[in-house]
C-alpha positions as a LaTeX table, in Angstrom:
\begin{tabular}{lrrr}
\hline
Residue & $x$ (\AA) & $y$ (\AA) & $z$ (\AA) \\
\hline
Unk1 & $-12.09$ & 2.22 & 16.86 \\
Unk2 & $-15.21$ & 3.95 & 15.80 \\
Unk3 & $-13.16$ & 5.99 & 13.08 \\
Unk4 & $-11.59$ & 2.76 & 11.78 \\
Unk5 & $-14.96$ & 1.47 & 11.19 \\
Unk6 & $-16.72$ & 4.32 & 9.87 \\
Unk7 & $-13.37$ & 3.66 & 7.31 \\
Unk8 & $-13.70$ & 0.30 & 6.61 \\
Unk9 & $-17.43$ & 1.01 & 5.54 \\
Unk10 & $-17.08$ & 3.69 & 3.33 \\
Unk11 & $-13.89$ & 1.56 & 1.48 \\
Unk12 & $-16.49$ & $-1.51$ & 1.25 \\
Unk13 & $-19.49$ & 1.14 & $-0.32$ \\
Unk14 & $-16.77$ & 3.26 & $-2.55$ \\
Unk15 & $-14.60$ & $-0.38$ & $-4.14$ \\
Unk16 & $-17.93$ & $-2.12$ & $-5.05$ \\
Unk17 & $-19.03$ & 1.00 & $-6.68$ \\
Unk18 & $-16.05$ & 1.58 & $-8.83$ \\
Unk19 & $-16.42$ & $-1.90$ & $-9.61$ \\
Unk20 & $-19.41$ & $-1.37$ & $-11.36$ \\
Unk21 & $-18.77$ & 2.47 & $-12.70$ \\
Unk22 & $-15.00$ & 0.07 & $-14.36$ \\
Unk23 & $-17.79$ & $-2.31$ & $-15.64$ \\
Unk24 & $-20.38$ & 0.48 & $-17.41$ \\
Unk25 & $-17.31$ & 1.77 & $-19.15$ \\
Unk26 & $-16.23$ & $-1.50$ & $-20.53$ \\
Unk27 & $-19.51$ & $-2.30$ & $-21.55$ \\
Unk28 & $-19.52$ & 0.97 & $-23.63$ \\
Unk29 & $-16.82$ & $-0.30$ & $-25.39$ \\
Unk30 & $-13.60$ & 1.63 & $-24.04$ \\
Unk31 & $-10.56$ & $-0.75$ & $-22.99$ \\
Unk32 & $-9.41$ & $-1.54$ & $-19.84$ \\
Unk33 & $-6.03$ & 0.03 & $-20.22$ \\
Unk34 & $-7.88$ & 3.41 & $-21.22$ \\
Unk35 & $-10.14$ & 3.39 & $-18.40$ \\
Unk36 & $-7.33$ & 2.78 & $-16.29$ \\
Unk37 & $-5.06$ & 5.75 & $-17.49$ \\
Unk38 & $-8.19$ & 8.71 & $-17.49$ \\
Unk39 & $-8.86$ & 7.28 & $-13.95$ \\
Unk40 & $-5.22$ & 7.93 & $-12.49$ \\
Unk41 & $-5.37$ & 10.88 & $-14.88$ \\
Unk42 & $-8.45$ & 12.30 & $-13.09$ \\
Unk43 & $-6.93$ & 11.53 & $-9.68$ \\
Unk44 & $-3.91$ & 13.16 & $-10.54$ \\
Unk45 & $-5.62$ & 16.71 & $-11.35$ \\
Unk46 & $-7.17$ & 16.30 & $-8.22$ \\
Unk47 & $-4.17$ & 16.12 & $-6.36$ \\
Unk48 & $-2.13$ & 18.52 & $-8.25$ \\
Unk49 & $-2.05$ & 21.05 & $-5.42$ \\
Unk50 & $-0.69$ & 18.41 & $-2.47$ \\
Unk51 & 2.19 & 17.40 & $-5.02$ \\
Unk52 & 4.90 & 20.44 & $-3.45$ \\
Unk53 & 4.26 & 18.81 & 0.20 \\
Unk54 & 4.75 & 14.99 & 0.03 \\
Unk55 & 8.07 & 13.53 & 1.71 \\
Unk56 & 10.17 & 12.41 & $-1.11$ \\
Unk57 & 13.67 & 10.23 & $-0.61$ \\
Unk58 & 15.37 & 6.90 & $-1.61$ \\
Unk59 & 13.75 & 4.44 & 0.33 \\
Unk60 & 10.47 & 6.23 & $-0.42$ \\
Unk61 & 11.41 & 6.30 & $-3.89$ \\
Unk62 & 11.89 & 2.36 & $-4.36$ \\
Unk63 & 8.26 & 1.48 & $-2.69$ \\
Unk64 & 7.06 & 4.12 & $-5.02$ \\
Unk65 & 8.15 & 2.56 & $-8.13$ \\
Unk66 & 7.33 & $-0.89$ & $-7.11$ \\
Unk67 & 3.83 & 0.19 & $-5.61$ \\
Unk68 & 3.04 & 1.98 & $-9.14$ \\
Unk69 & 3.80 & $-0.95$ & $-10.95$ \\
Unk70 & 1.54 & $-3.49$ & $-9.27$ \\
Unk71 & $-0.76$ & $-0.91$ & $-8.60$ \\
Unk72 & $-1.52$ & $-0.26$ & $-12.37$ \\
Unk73 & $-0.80$ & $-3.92$ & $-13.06$ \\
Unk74 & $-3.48$ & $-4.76$ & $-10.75$ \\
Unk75 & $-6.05$ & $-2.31$ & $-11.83$ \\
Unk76 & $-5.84$ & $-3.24$ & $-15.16$ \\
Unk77 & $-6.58$ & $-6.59$ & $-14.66$ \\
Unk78 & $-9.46$ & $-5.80$ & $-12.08$ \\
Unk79 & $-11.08$ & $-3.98$ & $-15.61$ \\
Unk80 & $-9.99$ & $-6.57$ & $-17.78$ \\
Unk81 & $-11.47$ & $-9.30$ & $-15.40$ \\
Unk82 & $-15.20$ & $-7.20$ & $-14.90$ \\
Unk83 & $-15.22$ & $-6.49$ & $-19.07$ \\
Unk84 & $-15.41$ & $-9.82$ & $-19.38$ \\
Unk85 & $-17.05$ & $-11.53$ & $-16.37$ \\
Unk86 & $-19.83$ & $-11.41$ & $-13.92$ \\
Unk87 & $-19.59$ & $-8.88$ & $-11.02$ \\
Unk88 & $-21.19$ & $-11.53$ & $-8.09$ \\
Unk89 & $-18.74$ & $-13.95$ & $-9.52$ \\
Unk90 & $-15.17$ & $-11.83$ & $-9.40$ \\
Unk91 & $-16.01$ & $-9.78$ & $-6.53$ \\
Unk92 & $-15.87$ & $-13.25$ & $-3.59$ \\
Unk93 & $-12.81$ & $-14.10$ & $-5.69$ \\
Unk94 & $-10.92$ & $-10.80$ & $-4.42$ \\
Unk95 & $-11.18$ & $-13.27$ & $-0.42$ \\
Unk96 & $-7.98$ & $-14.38$ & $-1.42$ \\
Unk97 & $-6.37$ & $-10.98$ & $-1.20$ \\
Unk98 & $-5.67$ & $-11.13$ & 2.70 \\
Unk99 & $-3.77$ & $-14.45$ & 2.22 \\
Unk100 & $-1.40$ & $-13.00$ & $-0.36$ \\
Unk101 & $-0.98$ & $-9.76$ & 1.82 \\
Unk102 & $-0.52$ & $-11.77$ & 4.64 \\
Unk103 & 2.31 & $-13.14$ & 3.38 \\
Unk104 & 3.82 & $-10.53$ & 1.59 \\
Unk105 & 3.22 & $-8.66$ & 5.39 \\
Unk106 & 5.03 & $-10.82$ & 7.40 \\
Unk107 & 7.77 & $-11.22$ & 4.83 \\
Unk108 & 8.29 & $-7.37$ & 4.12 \\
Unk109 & 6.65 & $-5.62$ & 7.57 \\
Unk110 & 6.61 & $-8.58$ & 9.93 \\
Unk111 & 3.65 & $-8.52$ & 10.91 \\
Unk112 & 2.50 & $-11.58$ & 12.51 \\
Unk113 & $-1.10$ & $-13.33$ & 12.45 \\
Unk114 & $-2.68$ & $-14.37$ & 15.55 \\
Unk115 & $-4.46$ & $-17.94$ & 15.48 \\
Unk116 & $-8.04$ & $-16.04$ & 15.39 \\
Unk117 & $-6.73$ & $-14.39$ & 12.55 \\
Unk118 & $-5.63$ & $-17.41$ & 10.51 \\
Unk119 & $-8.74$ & $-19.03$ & 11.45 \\
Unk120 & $-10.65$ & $-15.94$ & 10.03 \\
Unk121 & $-9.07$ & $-15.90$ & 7.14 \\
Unk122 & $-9.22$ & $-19.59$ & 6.38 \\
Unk123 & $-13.19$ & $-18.63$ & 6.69 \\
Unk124 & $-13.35$ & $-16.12$ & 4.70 \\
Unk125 & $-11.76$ & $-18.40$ & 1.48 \\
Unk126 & $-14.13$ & $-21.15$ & 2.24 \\
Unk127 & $-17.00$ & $-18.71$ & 1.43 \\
Unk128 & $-15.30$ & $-18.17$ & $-1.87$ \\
Unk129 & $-15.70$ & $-21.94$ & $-2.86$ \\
Unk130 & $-19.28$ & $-21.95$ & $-2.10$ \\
Unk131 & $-19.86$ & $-18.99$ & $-4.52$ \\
Unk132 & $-17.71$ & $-20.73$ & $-7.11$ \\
Unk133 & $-19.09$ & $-23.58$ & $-6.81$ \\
Unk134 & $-22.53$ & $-21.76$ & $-7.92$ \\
Unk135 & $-21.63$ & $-21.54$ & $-11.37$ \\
Unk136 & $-22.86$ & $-23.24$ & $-14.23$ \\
Unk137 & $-22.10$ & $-23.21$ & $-17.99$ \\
Unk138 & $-21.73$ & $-19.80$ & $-18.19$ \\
Unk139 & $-18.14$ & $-20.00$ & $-15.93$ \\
Unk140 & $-15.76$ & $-17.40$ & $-17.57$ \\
Unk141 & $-11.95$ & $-18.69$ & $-16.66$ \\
Unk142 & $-10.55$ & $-16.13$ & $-18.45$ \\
Unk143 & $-12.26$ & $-13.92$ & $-16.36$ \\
Unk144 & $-11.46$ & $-15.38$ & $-12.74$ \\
Unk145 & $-7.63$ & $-15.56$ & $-13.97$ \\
Unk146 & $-7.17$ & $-12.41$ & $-14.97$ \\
Unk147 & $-9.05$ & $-11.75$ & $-11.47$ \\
Unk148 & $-6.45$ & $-13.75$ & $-9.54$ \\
Unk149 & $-3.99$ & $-11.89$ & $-11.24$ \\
Unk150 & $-5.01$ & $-8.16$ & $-10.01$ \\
Unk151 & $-5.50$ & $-9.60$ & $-6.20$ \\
Unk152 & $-1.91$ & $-11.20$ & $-6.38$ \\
Unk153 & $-0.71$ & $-7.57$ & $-7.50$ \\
Unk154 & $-3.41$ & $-5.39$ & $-5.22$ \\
Unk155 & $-2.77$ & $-7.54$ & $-2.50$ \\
Unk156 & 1.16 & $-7.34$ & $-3.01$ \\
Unk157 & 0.94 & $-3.44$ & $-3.70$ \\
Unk158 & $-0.67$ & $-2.93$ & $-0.47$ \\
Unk159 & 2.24 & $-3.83$ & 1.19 \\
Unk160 & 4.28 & $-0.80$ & $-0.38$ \\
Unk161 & 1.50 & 1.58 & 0.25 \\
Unk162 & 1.79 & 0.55 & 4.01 \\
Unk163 & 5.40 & 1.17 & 3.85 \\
Unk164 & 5.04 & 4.58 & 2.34 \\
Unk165 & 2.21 & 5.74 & 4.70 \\
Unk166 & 4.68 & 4.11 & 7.73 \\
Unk167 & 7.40 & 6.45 & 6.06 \\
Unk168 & 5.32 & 9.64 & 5.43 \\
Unk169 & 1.87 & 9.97 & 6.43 \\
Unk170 & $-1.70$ & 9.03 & 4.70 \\
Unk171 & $-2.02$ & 11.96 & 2.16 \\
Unk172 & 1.58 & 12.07 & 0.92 \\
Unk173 & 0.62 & 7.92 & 0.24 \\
Unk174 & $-2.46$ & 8.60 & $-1.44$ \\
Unk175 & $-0.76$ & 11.80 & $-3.65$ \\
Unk176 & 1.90 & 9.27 & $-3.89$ \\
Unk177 & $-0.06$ & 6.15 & $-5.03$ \\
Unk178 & $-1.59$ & 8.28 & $-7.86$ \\
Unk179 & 1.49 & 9.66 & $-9.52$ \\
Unk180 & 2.77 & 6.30 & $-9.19$ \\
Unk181 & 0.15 & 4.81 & $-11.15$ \\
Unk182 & $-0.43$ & 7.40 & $-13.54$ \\
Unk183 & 3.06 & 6.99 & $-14.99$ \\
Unk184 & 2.73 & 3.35 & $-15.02$ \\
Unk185 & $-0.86$ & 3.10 & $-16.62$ \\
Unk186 & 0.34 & 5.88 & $-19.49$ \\
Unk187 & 3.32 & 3.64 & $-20.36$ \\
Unk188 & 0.84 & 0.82 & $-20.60$ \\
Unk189 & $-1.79$ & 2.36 & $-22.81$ \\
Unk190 & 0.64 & 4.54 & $-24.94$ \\
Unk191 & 2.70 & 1.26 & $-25.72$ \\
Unk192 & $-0.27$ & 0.06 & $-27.32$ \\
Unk193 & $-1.87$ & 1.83 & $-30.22$ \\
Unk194 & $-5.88$ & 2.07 & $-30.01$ \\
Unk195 & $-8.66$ & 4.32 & $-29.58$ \\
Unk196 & $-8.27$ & 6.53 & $-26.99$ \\
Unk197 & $-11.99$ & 8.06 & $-27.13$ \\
Unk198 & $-13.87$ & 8.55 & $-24.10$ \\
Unk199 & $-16.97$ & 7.29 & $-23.94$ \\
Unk200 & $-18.43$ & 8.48 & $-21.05$ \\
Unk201 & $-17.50$ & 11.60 & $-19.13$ \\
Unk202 & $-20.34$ & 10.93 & $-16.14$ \\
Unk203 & $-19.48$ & 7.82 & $-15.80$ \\
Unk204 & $-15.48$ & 8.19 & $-15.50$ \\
Unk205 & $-16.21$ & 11.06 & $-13.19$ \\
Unk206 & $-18.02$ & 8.65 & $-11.13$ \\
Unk207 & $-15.37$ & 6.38 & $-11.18$ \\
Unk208 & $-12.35$ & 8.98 & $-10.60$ \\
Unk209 & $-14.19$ & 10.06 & $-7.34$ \\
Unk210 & $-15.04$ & 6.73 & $-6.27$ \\
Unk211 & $-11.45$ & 5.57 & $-6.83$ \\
Unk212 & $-9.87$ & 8.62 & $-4.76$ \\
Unk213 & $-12.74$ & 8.07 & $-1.93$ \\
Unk214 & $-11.76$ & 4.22 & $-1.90$ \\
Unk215 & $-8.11$ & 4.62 & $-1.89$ \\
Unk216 & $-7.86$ & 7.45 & 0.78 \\
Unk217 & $-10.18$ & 5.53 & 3.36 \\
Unk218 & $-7.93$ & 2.39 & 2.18 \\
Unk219 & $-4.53$ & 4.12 & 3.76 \\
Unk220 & $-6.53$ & 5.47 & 6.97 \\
Unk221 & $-7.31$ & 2.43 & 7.52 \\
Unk222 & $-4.26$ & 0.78 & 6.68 \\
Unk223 & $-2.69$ & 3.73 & 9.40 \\
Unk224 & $-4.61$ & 2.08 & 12.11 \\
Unk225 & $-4.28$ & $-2.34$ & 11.62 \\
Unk226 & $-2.47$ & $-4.43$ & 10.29 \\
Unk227 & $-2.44$ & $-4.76$ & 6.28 \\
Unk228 & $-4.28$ & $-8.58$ & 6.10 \\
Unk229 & $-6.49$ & $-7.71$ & 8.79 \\
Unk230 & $-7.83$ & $-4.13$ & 6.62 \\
Unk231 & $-7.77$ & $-6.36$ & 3.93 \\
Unk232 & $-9.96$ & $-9.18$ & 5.24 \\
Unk233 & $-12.23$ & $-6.67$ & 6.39 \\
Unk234 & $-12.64$ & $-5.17$ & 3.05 \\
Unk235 & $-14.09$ & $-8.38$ & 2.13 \\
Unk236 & $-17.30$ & $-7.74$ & 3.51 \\
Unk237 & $-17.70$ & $-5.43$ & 0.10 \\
Unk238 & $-18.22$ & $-8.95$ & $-1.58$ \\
Unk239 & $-22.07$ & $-8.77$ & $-0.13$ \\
Unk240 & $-22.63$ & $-5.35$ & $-1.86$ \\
Unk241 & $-21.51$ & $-6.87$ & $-5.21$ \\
Unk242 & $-23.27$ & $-9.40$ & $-5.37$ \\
Unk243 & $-26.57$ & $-7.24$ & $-4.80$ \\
Unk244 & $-25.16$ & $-4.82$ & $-7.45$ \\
Unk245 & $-24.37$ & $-7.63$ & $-10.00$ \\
Unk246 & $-27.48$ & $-9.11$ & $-9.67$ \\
Unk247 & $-29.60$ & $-5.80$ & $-9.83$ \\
Unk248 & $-27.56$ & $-3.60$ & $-12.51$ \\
Unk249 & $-26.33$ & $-6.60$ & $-14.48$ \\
Unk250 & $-28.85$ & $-9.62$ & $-14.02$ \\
Unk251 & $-26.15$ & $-11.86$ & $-12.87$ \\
Unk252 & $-27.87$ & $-15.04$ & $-11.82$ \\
Unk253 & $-27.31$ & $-17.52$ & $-8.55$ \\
Unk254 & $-27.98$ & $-14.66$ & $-6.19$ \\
Unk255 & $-29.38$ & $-17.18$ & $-3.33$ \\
Unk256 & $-26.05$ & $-19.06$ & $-3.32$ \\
Unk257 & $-23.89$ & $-16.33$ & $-3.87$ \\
Unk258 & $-24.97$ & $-14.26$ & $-1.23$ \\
Unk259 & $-24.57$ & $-17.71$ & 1.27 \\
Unk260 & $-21.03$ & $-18.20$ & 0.57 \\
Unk261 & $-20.27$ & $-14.82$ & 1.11 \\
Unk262 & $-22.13$ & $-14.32$ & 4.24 \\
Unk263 & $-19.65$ & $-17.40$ & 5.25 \\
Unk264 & $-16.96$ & $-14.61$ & 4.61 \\
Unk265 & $-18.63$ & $-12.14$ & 6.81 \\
Unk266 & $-18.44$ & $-14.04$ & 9.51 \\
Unk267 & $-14.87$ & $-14.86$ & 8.80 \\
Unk268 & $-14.53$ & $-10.75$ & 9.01 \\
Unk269 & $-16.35$ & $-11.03$ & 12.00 \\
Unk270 & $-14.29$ & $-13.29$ & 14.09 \\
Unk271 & $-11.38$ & $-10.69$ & 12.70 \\
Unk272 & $-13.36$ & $-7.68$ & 14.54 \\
Unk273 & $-13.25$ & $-10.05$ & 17.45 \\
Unk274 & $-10.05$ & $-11.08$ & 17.29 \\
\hline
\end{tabular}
């Protein structure tokens, strides 16, 4: 339990990071689809040497494809969403990710919620309204749909990176989940003609390492519970956020923000309990 933990804690530190590190980069000017292909790009250097030992079949083949497809899908949007909106705003929006894994996890791995759990979760999504309900003039829709958009596909791609880690092990997932979105985020960016330019090598380091810390305490943890719970529990990054968005960014509505989602901590909470 205490390993799951220490997990879950460095996933919440290393997402809301990379969050902000996707966020710098669009700022600078460089689009999302670009930051998105030197990221896998870096990741994939990285794991260059683990490449000869990961499991490699059929059935391992079709989650792969399908995994690097939402996976890129959803990561894109996650930059687009952030180059565009407020980081205390998008981050509580990400709540509704258990709910769509959830689904997807008891349609595809049958796993089954408990009550507590459903209650938990149902907690977790009221916090999310509160924070919304924070906003003012300055509400970006285009931001918080293109934000619903990468949960639907993070949330659904976690599925397939549970099945791959249930049919190889947590490495050959993570070396797996990289080439898998490396091939999908160059056919995105490459189908689209545009500067290519990096324009800033600190801060895409930054975000390559926090990306490959995130994701490889992501499938440890997803070895050890059940996809929506890991995901619900992930949640509790939303807190961190906020405090970033506010701090780096001057994102306003702190007070409020940080209420609703301490009503999604305790939603995460009664999960650890349940």
């Amino acid at each position: 339990m205490f390993y799951t933990i220490t997990g879950v804690i460095i996933r919440i530190f290393s997402n809301s990071y990379l969050n902000v590190w996707q966020k710098i980069l669009t700022g600078m000017g460089q689009r999302p689809s670009v930051v998105n292909f030197y990221t896998y790009l870096g990741l994939a250097i990285l794991v260059l040497p683990l490449i000869p030992f990961c499991a490699f079949n059929t059935e391992i083949a079709l989650n792969f494809i399908v995994m690097g497809l939402l996976g890129a899908l959803g990561n894109y949007f996650i930059i687009k969403a952030l180059s565009i909106g407020e980081l205390s705003t998008l981050a509580p929006i990400n709540s509704y990710k258990p709910v769509v894994a959830l689904i997807a996890g008891v349609l595809y791995l049958k796993e089954i919620p408990s009550p507590q759990a459903i209650m938990a979760i149902a907690l977790i999504i009221a916090g999310t309204f509160f924070v919304l309900d924070s906003q003012t003039g300055d509400f970006n829709l285009k931001a918080i749909f293109f934000r619903v958009l990468a949960l639907i596909f993070s949330a659904s791609e976690a599925v397939f990176i549970k099945k791959i880690i249930i049919l190889t092990d947590i490495t050959s997932a993570f070396v797996l989940w990289v080439l898998a979105g490396l091939m999908f985020s160059a056919f995105f960016v490459f189908s689209r003609h545009g500067n290519m330019k990096l324009v800033s090598l600190k801060y895409q380091i930054l975000l390559i390492l926090s990306v490959a810390i995130m994701q490889y305490s992501t499938n440890y943890v997803f070895a050890r519970m059940d996809v929506a719970y890991a995901l619900a529990l992930f949640q509790l990054s939303t807190l961190l956020s906020v405090v970033l968005g506010a701090n780096l960014f001057n994102e306003k509505n702190l007070k409020r923000k940080l209420i609703g989602s301490c009503i999604m901590v305790c939603g995460a909470a009664i999960l650890i309990l349940a």
